[in-house]
C-alpha positions as CSV (number, residue, x, y, z in Angstrom):
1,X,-116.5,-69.9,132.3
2,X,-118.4,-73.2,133.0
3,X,-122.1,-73.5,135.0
4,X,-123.8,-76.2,136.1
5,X,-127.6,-76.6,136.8
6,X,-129.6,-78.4,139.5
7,X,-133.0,-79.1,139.6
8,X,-134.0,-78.4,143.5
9,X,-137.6,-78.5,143.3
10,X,-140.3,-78.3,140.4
11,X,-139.6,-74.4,140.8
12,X,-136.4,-74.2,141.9
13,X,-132.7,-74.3,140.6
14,X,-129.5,-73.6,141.7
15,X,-126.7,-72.0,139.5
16,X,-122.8,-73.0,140.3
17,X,-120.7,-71.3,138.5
18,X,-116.7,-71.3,138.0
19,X,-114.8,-67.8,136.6
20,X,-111.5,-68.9,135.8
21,X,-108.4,-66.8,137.0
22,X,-107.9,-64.5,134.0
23,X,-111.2,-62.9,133.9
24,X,-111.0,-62.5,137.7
25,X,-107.6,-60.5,136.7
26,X,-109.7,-58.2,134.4
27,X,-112.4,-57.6,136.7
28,X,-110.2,-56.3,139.2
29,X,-107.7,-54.7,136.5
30,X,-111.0,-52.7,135.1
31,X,-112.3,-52.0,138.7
32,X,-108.7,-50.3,139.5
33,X,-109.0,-48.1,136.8
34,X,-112.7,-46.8,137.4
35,X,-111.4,-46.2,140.8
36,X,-107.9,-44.1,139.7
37,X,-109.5,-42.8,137.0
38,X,-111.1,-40.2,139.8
39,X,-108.1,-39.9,142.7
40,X,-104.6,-38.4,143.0
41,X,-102.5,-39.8,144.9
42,X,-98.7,-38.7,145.4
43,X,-96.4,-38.6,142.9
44,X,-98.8,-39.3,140.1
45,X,-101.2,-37.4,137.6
46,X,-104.9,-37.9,138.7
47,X,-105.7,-40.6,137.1
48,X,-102.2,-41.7,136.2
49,X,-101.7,-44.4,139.3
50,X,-100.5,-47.8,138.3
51,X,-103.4,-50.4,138.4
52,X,-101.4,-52.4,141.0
53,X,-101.1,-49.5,143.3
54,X,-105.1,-48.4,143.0
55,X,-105.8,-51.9,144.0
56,X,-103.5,-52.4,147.2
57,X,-104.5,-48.5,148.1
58,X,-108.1,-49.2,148.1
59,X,-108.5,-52.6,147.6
60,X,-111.8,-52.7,149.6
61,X,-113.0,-50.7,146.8
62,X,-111.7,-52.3,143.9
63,X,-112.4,-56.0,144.8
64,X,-116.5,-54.9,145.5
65,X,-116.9,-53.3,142.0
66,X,-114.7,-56.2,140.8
67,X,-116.6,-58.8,142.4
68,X,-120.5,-57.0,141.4
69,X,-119.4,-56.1,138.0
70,X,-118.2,-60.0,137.4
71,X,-121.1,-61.4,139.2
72,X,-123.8,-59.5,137.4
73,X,-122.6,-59.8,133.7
74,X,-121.9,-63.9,134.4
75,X,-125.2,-64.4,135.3
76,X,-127.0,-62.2,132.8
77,X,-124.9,-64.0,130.5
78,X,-126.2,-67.9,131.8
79,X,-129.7,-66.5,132.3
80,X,-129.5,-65.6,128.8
81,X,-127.6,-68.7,127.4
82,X,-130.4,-71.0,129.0
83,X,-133.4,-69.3,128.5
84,X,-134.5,-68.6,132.3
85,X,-136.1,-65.9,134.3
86,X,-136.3,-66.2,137.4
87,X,-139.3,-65.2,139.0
88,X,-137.7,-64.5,142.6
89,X,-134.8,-62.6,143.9
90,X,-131.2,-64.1,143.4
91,X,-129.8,-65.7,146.5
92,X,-125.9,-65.6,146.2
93,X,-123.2,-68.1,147.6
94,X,-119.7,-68.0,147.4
95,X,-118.2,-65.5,145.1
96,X,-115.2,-63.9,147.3
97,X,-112.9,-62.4,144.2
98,X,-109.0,-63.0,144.7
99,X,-106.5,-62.2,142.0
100,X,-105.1,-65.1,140.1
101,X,-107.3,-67.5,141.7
102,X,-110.3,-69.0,139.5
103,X,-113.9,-67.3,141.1
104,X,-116.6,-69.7,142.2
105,X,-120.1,-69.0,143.2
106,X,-124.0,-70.1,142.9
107,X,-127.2,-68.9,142.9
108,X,-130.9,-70.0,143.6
109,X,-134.2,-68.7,142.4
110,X,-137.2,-69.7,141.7
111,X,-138.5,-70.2,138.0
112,X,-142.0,-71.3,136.2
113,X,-142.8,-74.8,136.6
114,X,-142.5,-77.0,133.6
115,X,-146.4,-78.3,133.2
116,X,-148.4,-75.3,133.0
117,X,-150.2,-76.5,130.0
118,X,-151.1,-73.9,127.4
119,X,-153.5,-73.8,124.7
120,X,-151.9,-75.4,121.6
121,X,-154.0,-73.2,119.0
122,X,-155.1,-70.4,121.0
123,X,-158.0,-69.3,118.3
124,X,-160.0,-73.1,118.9
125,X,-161.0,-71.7,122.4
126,X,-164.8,-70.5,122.6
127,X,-166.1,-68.0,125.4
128,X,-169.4,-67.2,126.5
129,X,-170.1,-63.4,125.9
130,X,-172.7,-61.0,127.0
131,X,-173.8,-58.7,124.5
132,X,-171.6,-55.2,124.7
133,X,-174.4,-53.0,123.9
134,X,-176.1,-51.1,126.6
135,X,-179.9,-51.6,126.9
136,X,-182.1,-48.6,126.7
137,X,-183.0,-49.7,131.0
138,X,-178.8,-49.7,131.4
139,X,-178.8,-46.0,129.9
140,X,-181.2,-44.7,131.9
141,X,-179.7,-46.1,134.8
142,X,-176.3,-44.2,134.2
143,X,-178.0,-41.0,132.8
144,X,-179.9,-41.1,136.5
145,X,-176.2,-41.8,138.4
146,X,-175.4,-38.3,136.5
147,X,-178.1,-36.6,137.7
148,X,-177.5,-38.2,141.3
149,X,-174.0,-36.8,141.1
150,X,-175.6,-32.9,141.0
151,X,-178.5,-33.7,143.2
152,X,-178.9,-32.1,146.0
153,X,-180.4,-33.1,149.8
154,X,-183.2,-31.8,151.3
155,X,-183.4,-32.8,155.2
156,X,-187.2,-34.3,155.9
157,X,-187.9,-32.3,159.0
158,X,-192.1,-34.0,159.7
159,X,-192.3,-36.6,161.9
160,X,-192.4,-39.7,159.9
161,X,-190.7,-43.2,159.2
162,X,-188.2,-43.7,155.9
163,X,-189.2,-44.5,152.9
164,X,-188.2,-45.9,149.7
165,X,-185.9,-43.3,147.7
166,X,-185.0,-41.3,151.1
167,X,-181.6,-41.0,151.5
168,X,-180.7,-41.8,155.1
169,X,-177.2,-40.9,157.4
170,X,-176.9,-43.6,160.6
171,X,-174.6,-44.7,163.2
172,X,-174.8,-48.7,163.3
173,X,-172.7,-50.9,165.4
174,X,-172.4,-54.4,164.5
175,X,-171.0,-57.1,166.9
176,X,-170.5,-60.4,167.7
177,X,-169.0,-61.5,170.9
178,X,-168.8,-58.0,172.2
179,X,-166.5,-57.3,169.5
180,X,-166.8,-55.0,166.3
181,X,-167.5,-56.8,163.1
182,X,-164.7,-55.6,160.3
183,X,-167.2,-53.3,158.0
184,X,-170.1,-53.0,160.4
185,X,-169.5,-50.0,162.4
186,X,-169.8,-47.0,161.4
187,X,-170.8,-42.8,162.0
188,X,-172.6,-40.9,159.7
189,X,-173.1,-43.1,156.8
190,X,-175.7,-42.3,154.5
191,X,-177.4,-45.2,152.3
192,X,-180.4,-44.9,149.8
193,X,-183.7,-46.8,150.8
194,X,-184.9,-49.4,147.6
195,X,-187.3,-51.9,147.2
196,X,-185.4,-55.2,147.1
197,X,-185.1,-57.5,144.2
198,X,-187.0,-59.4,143.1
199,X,-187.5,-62.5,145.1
200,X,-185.4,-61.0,147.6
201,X,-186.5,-59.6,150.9
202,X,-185.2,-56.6,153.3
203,X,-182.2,-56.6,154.6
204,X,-182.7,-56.8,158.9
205,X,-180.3,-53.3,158.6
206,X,-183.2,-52.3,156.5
207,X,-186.0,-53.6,158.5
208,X,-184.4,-51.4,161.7
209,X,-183.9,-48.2,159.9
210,X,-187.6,-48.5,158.8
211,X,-189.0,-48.4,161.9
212,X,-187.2,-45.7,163.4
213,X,-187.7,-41.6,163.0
214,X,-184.8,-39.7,163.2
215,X,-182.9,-39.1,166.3
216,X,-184.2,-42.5,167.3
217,X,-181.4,-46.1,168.3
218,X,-182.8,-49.5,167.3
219,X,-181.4,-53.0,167.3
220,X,-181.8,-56.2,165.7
221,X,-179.6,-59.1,164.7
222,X,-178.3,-60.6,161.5
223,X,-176.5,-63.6,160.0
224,X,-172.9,-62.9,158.9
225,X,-172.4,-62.8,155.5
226,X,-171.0,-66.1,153.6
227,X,-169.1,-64.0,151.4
228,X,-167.9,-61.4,154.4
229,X,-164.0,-60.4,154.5
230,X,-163.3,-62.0,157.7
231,X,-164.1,-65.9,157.1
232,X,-164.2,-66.5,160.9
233,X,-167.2,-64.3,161.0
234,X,-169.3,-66.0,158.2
235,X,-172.3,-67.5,159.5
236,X,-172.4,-66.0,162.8
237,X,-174.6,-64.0,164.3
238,X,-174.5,-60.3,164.6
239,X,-175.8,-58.1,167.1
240,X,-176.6,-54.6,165.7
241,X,-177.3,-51.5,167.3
242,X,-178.5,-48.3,164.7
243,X,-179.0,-44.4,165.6
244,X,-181.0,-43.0,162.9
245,X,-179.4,-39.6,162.4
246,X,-181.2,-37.7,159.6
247,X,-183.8,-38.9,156.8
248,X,-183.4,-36.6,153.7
249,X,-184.8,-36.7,150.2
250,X,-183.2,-36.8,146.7
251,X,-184.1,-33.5,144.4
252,X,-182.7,-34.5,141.0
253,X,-181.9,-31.5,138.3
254,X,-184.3,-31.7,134.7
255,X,-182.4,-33.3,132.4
256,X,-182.8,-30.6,129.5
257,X,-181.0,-28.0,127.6
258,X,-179.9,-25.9,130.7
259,X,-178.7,-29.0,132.5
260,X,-176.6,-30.1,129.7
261,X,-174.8,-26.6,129.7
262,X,-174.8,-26.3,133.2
263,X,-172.3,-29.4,132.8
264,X,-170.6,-28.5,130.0
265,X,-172.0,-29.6,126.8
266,X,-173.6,-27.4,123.7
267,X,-177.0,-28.6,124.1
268,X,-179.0,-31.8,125.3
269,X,-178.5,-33.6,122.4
270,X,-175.1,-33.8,122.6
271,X,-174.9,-34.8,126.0
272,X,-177.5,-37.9,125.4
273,X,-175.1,-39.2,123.1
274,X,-172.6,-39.2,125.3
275,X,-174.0,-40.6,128.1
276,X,-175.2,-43.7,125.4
277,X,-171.3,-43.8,124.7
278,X,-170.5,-43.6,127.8
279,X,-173.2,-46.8,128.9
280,X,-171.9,-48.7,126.4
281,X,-168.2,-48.5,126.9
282,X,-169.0,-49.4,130.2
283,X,-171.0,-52.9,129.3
284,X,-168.2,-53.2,127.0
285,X,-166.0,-53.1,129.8
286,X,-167.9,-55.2,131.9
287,X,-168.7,-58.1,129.7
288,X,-165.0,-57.5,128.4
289,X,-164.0,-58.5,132.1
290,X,-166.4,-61.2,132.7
291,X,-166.1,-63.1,129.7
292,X,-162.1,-62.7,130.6
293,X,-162.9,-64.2,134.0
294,X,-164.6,-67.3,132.4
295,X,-161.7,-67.7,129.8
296,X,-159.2,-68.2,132.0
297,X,-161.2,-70.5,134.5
298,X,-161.6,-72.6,131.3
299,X,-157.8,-72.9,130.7
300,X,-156.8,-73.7,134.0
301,X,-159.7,-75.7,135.0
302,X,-158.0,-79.3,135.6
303,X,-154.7,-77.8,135.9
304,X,-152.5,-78.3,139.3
305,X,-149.1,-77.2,138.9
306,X,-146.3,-76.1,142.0
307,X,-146.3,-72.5,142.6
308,X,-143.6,-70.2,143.1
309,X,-143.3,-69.5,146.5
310,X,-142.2,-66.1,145.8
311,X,-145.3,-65.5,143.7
312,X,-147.7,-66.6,146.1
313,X,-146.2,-64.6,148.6
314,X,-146.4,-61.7,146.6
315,X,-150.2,-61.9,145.7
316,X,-150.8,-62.3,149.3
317,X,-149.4,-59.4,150.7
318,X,-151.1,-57.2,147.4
319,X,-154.5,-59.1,148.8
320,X,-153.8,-58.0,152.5
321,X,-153.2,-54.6,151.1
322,X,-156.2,-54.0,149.0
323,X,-157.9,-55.2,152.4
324,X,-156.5,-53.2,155.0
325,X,-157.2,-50.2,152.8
326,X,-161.2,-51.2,152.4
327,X,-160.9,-51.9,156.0
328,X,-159.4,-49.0,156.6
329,X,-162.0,-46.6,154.8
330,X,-164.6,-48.6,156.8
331,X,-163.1,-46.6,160.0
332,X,-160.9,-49.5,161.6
333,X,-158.3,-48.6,163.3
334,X,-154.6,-50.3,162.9
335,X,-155.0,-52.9,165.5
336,X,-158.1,-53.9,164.8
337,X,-157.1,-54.4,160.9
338,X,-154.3,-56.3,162.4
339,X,-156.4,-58.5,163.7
340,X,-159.2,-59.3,161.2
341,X,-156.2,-60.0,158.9
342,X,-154.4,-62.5,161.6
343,X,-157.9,-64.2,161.1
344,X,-158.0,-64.3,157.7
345,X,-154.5,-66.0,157.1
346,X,-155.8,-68.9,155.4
347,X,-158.2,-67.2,153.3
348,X,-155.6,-64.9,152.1
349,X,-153.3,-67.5,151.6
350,X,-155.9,-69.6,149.4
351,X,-156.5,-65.9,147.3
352,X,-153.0,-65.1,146.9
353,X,-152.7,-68.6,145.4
354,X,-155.8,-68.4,143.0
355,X,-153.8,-65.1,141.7
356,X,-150.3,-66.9,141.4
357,X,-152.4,-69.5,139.1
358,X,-153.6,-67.1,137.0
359,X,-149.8,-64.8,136.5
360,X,-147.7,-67.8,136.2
361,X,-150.4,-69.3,133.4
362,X,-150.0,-65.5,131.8
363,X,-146.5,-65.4,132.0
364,X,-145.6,-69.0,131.0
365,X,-148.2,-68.0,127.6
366,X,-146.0,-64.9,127.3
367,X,-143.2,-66.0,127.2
368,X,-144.1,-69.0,124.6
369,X,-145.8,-66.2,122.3
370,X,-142.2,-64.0,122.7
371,X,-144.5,-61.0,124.1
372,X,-142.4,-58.1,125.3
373,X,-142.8,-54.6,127.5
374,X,-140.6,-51.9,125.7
375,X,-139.0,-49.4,127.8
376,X,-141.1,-46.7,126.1
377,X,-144.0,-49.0,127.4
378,X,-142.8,-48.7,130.6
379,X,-142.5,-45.0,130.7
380,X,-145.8,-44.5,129.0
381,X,-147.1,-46.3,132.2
382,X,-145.4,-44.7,134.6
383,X,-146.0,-41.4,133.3
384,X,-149.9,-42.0,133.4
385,X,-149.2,-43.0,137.1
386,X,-147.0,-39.8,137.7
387,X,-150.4,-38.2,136.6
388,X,-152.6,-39.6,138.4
389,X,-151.0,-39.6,142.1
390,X,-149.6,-35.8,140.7
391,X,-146.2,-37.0,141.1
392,X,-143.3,-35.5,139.4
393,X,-142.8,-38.1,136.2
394,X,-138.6,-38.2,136.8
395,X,-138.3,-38.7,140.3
396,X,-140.6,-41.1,140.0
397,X,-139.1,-43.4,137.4
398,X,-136.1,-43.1,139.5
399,X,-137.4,-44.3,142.5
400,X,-139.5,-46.8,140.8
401,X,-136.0,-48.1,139.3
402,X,-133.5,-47.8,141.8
403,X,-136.1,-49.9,144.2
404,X,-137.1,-52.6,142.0
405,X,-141.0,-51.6,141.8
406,X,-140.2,-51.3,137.6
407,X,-140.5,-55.0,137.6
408,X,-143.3,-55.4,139.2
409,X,-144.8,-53.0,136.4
410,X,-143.5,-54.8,133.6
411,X,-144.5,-58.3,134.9
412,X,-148.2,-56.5,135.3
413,X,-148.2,-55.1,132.0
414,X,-146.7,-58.7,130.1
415,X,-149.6,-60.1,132.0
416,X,-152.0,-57.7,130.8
417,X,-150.8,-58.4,127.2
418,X,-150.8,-62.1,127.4
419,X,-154.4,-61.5,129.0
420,X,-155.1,-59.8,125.8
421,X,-154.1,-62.0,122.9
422,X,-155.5,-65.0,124.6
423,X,-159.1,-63.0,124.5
424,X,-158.5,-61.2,121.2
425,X,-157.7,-64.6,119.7
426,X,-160.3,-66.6,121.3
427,X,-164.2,-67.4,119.2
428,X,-166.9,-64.8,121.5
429,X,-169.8,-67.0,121.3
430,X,-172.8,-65.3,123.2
431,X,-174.6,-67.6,126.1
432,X,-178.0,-68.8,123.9
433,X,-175.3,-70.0,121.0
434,X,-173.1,-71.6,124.1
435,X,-176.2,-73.6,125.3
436,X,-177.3,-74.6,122.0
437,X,-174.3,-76.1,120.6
């Protein structure tokens, strides 16, 4: 068997390859006896048919298994030989099987460029790292989200105007043009009054709710967002309308001994320590993530290699998904979703290619550091998945299989791995040290 490679584009090739004439005579000699191995046809034994008859009986038959069985195992084969994964489907040319004639064919995918630079000595990189360990303010803060989770709502029914802690349910209506802004319309939503930030002021949503009692409509205007999901939107201005529907207060539970076995723990003490635990894993988590985020904007900082366009493509539809569903739990309907995205082409376009950056830099590291998924990886992940959409973990795996989705896991999880060992390996220096050195 010979194969030749072309170089179409920086991310491209193209596969020819030649079977010569005798292994095209055992593909279709093997083929012919899968198929007879399961008829009977007159005058024989099932199973007993001469190869030569299978194949003129059901040729059709024969010379597709032939042709796939050939096909597949010659280019596992060169993939192998040459080191390549594609990272896009296979398009085939050619390849029409015919016995005693030598079987030509090519195929074209598209691969990782050749210039990603990676780190030579992955444990010389430095990151800036918050501290992991939750401040006594951070476990307050989740110890009161507990108690918010059991509180329960008392409706204000005297006449007066919201205040700081109430929790409020409006209508509000937000448009520009006469149109519905993505995000800004919405029926019985309930939102908790604060003081702003420091150095920050009220929102002009805030400023309306403020001045209304409830059953009472307001309206004001606002400046889109810069950092709103529809980028034709940003900077315009928005009319709003708001119906202030009910104003209620917060009545948290006593955090003591009956409150802890209300919710399932021996007594308070052991609940405090878990909610520390808890705090901390989270700002574990969260720096974890951050300082992951600045790690990786380091190592590709500079760095301007082709894309994939299969890759790119792929990012941007998981964008325009993870959008249409917050879109869709903001109350649009399908055509208005449509249409915010139609909007937002170019935007999604330049996200899907920030994320194709970041897996092809993760998967060219991988695959330089030999990382691997195992099938029991696999499994392991697909079984958590079968538990948490309560799916049945076999028929699952099958579908996830016969349509292709596996790979997408693996890819995900070699990402995830390469994610890992370029963190675990890099020097956590915490921001004062950064700035001092």
């Amino acid at each position: 068997m010979a194969h030749s490679i072309e170089v179409v584009s920086p991310v491209s090739r193209k596969i020819s390859v030649t079977v010569p004439a005798e292994e095209v005579n055992a593909a279709l000699n093997a083929a012919a006896r899968e198929v007879g191995a399961s008829v009977t046809l007159p005058g024989f034994r099932k199973g007993k048919a001469p190869v030569s008859v299978i194949e003129k009986r059901f040729a059709g038959e024969v010379i597709s298994r032939a042709t796939e069985s050939l096909v597949e195992r010659r280019v596992a084969d060169i993939l192998k030989e040459e080191d390549i994964k594609p990272m896009s489907r296979l398009d085939y040319e050619g390849g029409q099987i015919v016995r005693g004639q030598d079987l030509s064919f090519s195929f074209s995918f598209e691969t990782l460029p050749d210039d990603v630079k990676l780190p030579e000595d992955l444990s010389a990189l430095t990151v800036e790292m918050d501290s992991s360990e939750a401040t006594e303010e951070e476990i307050e803060a989740f110890t009161k989200r507990l108690l918010k989770s059991t509180a329960t709502l008392e409706e204000v029914k005297e006449s007066r105007l919201p205040e700081n802690g109430d929790i409020v349910t409006i209508d509000v209506d937000g448009q520009v043009a006469g149109k519905s802004v993505p995000g800004m319309k919405v029926e019985n939503y309930s939102i908790q009054l604060s003081e702003p930030k420091e150095g920050k002021e009220l929102s002009e949503l805030d400023n309306i709710i403020r001045s209304l009692h409830a059953g009472e409509e307001g309206d004001g205007t606002m400046v889109c967002p810069e950092d709103h999901i529809d980028e034709s939107l940003r900077g315009k201005t928005v009319a709003l309308h708001v119906k202030l529907n009910k104003i209620s207060r917060e009545i948290l539970p006593e955090l003591d001994e009956e409150f802890a076995k209300k919710v399932g723990f021996p007594d308070l003490a052991t609940l405090q320590k878990m909610l520390a635990d808890q705090a901390n894993h989270n700002k574990a988590a969260s720096a974890r993530s951050e300082a992951e985020k600045k790690l990786l904007d380091s190592v590709l900082e500079g760095q301007d290699f082709p894309l994939p366009e299969a890759v790119v493509k792929y990012q941007q539809v998981e964008y325009e998904n993870e959008i249409r569903e917050y879109l869709g739990q903001q109350g649009l309907d399908k055509a208005a979703i449509d249409e915010s995205l139609k909007n937002m082409e170019a935007e999604t376009r330049k996200q899907a290619e920030e994320r194709a950056r970041v897996q092809v830099f993760l998967t060219a590291l991988a695959r330089r550091e030999k990382l691997e998924v195992s099938a029991q990886e696999v499994d392991m992940q697909i079984m958590q998945m079968a538990r948490e959409y309560k799916q049945d973990f076999r028929k699952l795996r099958d579908a996830l299989y016969q349509n292709g989705a596996v790979n997408d896991i693996q890819d995900r999880m070699l990402n995830s791995k390469a994610m890992s060992l370029l963190f675990d390996k890099a020097q956590k220096v915490a921001p004062a040290e950064a700035k001092a050195e």
